[in-house]
C-alpha positions, 0 to 999 in steps of 0.5 A, a space after each residue: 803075027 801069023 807068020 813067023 818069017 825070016 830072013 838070012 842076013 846076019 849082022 851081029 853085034 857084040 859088046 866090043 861093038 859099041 852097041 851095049 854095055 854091061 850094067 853098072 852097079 848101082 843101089 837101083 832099089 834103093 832110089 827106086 822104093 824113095 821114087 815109088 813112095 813119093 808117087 804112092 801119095 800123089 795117086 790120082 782118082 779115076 773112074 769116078 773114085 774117090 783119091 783114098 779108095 785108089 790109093 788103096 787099090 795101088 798100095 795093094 800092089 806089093 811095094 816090092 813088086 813095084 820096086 823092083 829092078 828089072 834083071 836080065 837084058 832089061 837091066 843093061 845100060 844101051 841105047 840111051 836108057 839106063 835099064 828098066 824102070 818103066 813109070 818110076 817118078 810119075 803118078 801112080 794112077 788106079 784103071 778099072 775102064 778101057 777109056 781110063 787104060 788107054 789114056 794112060 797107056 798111051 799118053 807122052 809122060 810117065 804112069 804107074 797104071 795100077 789095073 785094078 779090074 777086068 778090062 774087056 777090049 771092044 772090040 774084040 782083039 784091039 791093043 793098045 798102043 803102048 807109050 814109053 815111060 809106062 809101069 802096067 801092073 795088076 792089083 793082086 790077082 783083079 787085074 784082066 785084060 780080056 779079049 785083047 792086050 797090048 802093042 808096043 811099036 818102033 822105038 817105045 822104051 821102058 815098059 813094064 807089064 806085070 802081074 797081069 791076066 792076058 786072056 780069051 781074044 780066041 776066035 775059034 780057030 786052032 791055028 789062026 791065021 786070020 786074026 792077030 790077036 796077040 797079048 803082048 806084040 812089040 815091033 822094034 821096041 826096047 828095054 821091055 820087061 814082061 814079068 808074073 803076068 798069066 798069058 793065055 787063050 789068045 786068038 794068035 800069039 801069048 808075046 810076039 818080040 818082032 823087028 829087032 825089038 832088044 834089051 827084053 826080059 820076060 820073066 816068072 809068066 804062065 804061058 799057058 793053052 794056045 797055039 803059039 806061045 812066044 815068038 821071037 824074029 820078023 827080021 834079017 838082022 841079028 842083034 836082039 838081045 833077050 833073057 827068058 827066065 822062069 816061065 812055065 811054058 803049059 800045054 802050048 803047041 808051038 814057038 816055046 819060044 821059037 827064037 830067030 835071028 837074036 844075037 844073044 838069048 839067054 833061057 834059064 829055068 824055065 819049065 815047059 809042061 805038056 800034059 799027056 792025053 789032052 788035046 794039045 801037043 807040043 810040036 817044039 820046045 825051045 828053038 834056036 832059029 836062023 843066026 841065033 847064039 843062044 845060051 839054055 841053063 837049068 831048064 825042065 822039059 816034062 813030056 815034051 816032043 823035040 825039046 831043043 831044036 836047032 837051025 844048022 845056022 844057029 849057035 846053041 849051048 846048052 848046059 845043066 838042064 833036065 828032060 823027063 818024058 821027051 822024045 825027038 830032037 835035043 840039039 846043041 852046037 854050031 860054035 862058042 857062046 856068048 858068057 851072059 854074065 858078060 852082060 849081067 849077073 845072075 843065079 841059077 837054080 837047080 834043074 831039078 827044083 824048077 818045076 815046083 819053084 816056077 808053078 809055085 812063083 809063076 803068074 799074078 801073085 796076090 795082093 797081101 794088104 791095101 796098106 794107105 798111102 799115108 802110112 807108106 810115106 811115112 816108111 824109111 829106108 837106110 841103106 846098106 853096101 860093102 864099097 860105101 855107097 850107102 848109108 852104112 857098110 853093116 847091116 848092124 850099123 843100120 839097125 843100130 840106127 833104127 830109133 827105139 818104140 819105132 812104129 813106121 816101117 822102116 826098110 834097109 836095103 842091102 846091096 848085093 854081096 856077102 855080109 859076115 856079120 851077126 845081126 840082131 833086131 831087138 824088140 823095141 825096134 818094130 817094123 824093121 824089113 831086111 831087103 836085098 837089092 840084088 836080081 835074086 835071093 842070092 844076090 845078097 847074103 847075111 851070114 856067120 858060122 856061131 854054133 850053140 856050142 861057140 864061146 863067146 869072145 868075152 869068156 862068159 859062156 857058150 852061145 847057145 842054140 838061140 844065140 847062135 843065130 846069124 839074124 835074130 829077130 826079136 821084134 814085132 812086124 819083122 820082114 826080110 826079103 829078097 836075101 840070104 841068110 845062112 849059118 855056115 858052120 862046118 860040123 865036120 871041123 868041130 866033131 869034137 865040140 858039145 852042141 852043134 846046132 847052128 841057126 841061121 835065123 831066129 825069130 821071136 815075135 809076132 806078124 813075122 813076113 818072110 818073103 823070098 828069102 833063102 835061109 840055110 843051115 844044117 841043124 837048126 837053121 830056122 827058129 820059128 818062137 814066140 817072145 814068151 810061152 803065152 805070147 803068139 808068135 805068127 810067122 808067113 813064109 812064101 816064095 822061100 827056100 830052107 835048107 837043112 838036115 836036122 830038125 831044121 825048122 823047129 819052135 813054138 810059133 804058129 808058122 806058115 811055110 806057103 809056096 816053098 821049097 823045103 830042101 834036104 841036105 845030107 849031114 856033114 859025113 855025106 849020110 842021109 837022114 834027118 827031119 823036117 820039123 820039130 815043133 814046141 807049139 804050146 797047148 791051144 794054139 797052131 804050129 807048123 804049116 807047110 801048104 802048097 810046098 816041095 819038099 826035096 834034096 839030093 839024099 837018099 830014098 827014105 831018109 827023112 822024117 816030116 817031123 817029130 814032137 819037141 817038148 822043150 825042156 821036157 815040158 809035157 803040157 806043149 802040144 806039138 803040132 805040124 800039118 803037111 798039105 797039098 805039097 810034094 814029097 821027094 821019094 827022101 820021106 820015110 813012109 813012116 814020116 813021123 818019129 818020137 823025141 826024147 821019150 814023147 811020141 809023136 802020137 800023142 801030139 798033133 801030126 798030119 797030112 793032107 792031099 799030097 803028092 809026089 813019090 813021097 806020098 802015102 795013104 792014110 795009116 795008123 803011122 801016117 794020118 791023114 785029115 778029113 776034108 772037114 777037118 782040112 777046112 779048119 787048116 787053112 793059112 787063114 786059120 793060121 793067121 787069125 785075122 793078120 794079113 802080111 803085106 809088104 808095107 
């Protein structure tokens, strides 16, 4: 709306009061892959397109962004619905027409709308009216809503809008107050999801939550280039309850979000941007308005004026967050806050990660594949719970299960919690995924503490560096997502132990898809190999994180690490030093590729080599190979990043960067290489996976 207005009438609510309820655990994903997997094969034609060609387009939604659960208040038991599914159960339909959107959008039973096109509003600035029960998803990056959006009105309950464009209703007028034109407007709705959409350029407001509108979630957006960003109120009373997580607030003036009259607010991790020396200037960041109770965690506020506001009415905590280049108002107080994890779990990342966590993961992802429909139902999926609600209480009893020559997918979703437990996916157990089932990475954790100088229980020896693994996974098409998988072995214990690299994941095999996983270590933590020295072995990593010190991501894979965070951990006596990579590449073939990555942790300044040349066994035919591009180094890098190993130089192998940034950067050297535009064009992630494209099939 135009107007942000408010009134002074404060009738909280709490949950002693009836209103809510904290969320049941309850195996969430696991009903919901069964539920969208049946309603893949019944995906209905439209727009004059064939079942076939639309059930491709809806496939090429990644199945675990369809499934997955909403987190923060949408996830709560109240009111009568039980968290947010949206359209879990009905068709899954494909839309590339306003007509067909609309329909579908609006009718009484529950939709899968799989937006598979740019979809312009005519006219100008209409949305749609959106009925309960309805999934609004794009396909890949295709999906647009041009010059309008969306209005979800009194008492409309379970919608999810994801991964869309939202865009260009803007009439001309900076500051419009003719023209309501908003992306996203919901007066009086509930349970509401907004998550990985890209809202910008609009005539009024990117969202607008007005009229007690409760139980919303607004997650991983890019709110970018308008007036006003995120509204939050049009009410006297006090009882929204809202979480605001992981979007990146970009080059917005004002209501970032501007929150009034909400009984509890929860903001963690968002990153608010405004670039110097453009036309857009922030007036505020996040504002506690009226009666509000707000929690802020772990935020990062880059450049922006009055970063935390508060009314002398409001109740604002704020905790653990970073402010770079601000000025003005940074206020907190009014009282006591509210505990969100009395609602909900959940996991916060650093501060200080958040920028290249949130630019990397914010917005429409990709499309990865256009798997049939036939061969999603063919997938199975076992599940896994320590309190024997599923199928089985170890991850190892369920791969176990898998039948040997295995060729349909077959997904083992894990319920939150610590599984100590080795796991091991041999190779006659294909298509194997390891799926957490919890709201982050860290919800679900695999992990063990064998060292490759560990003796085995039966006496018959040590383990060894790639026995020591946590998980090892050594059959094709292996997948892990949406988990942990740590080795915790203490180096500080075992000074006096022979052979203390210890993995946390090992992988040899080839179309390996790590997909927001967090693998964690000290020496060795992740195993990038291959089957056998002439087989190929192609690993992508995207939306993860891998911790370490020692030569912790290292083999002969042809591996991508794509959107990541490579995080620096200092050694088990608190020194800094260490290296990145070490790869064994054979001769002929790609090696590492970090691409669009941040690479950081709390060590000191010049500490940490990118990478040095692993000739495993001493073998001088491997060619190592390591390229670092278009990614951001922490000051941590050497400004020599590239070292020698055991008698091999680093020169004589393939070493190099491209286009990166960050205090760790540097300019082309004779110790620090850098590629050519042409030959860059050559080390794209396409090259890298040689005609594979990973999907979450």
């Amino acid at each position: 709306m135009t107007a942000h207005h408010r009134t002074a009438q404060h009738t909280s609510r709490t949950p002693a009061g009836g209103g809510h309820r904290r969320r049941r655990p309850r195996m969430v994903l696991a009903a919901a892959v069964a539920t969208a997997l049946a309603a893949t094969v019944a995906v209905t034609a439209v727009n004059g397109l064939s079942p076939a060609a639309d059930a491709a387009e809806a496939a090429a939604v990644s199945p675990v962004r369809a499934d997955e659960a909403a987190d923060g208040f949408a996830s709560v038991d109240a009111l009568g619905q039980n968290g947010t599914y949206g359209g879990r159960g009905g068709e899954t339909v494909t839309v590339r027409t306003l007509a067909d959107l609309e329909k579908y959008a609006t009718a009484t039973q529950p939709y899968v709308i799989v937006v598979a096109a740019a979809i312009t509003m005519d006219p100008k600035g209409r949305e749609i009216k959106v009925a309960s029960h309805k999934t609004i998803i794009g396909s890949g990056t295709s999906g647009h809503i041009v010059g309008g959006g969306f209005f979800l009105g009194q008492g409309v309950h379970n919608v999810i809008i994801r991964n869309l464009t939202i865009r260009d209703s803007y009439a001309g007028t900076w500051n419009d107050k003719d023209h309501d034109w908003d992306a996203i407007q919901m007066d009086g709705a509930h349970h509401v999801w907004i998550d990985h959409n890209d809202l910008r350029n609009m005539a009024d407001g990117l969202i607008d939550s007005r009229k007690d509108t409760t139980y919303l979630t607004v997650s991983w957006n890019r709110l970018q280039h308008d007036n006003k960003a995120f509204g939050i109120g049009w009410t006297e009373n006090t009882t929204a309850d809202i979480t605001i997580h992981h979007n990146w607030f970009h080059e917005t003036e004002q209501r970032n979000p501007s929150t009034d009259n909400v009984a509890h607010a929860h903001l963690y991790n968002n990153y608010l941007q405004d670039d110097p020396g453009t036309a857009i200037t922030s007036s505020y960041g996040n504002y506690a308005r009226g009666h509000t109770n707000m929690v802020l965690e772990n935020s990062y506020f880059d450049g922006l004026n009055n970063p935390v506001t508060r009314d002398s009415t409001a109740t604002l905590v704020q905790r653990g967050s970073v402010f770079s280049g601000t000025s003005g108002r940074n206020e907190s107080g009014g009282g006591a806050s509210f505990d969100p994890r009395s609602f909900y779990p959940y996991t916060l990342d650093a501060a200080k990660d958040v920028p290249a966590l949130v630019k990397a993961g914010a917005g429409p992802r990709a499309a990865m594949g256009t798997t049939a429909p036939a061969a999603a139902a063919a997938v199975k999926t076992l599940t896994v719970a320590k309190d024997g609600s599923g199928q089985y209480g170890s991850v190892q009893a369920a791969v176990n299960a898998v039948p040997a020559g295995n060729t349909a997918r077959t997904v083992i979703a894990i319920a939150p919690g610590t599984y100590r437990e080795t796991v091991k996916i041999p190779s006659t157990k294909q298509n194997v995924t390891l799926q957490g089932t919890g709201p982050s990475r860290k919800s679900t954790v695999i992990v063990y503490d064998n060292a490759s100088g560990t003796r085995k229980p039966d006496g018959s020896g040590t383990y060894g560096t790639g026995g020591s693994a946590t998980v090892a996974a050594e059959a094709d098409g292996f997948q892990a997502r949406n988990l942990t998988i740590a080795n915790d072995f203490d180096e500080a214990a075992h000074q006096d132990m022979n052979g203390q690299q210890a993995v946390a994941l090992r992988t040899a095999a080839d179309k390996v898809f790590l997909d927001s996983i967090i693998t964690e270590g000290d020496q060795d933590t992740l195993l990038l190999d291959t089957a056998a020295k002439d087989r190929l072995g192609r690993v992508y990593m995207k939306n993860s994180y891998v911790v370490g010190n020692v030569d912790f991501i290292f083999g002969r894979a042809s591996a991508v690490i794509d959107a990541s965070v490579i995080t620096l951990k200092k050694r088990w006596d608190g020194s800094s030093a260490g290296y990145v990579t070490a790869p064994s590449t054979p001769a002929g073939r790609k090696g590492f590729l970090i691409n669009n990555s941040t690479v950081n942790g709390d060590v000191s300044a010049g500490t940490f080599y990118l990478g040095r040349p692993w000739h495993a066994g001493g073998d001088a035919t491997l060619d190592p190979m390591t390229t670092v591009r278009d990614s951001t180094l922490s000051a941590a890098i050497r400004p020599a990043p590239w070292t020698d190993m055991s008698g091999f130089s680093w020169k004589d192998d393939r070493f190099a960067e491209y286009r990166n940034d960050g205090p760790g950067a540097g300019a082309a050297s004779g110790d620090r290489p850098q590629l050519g535009d042409s030959a860059a064009a050559g080390q794209e992630v396409a090259d890298w996976l040689a005609g594979w494209t990973p999907t979450a099939d």
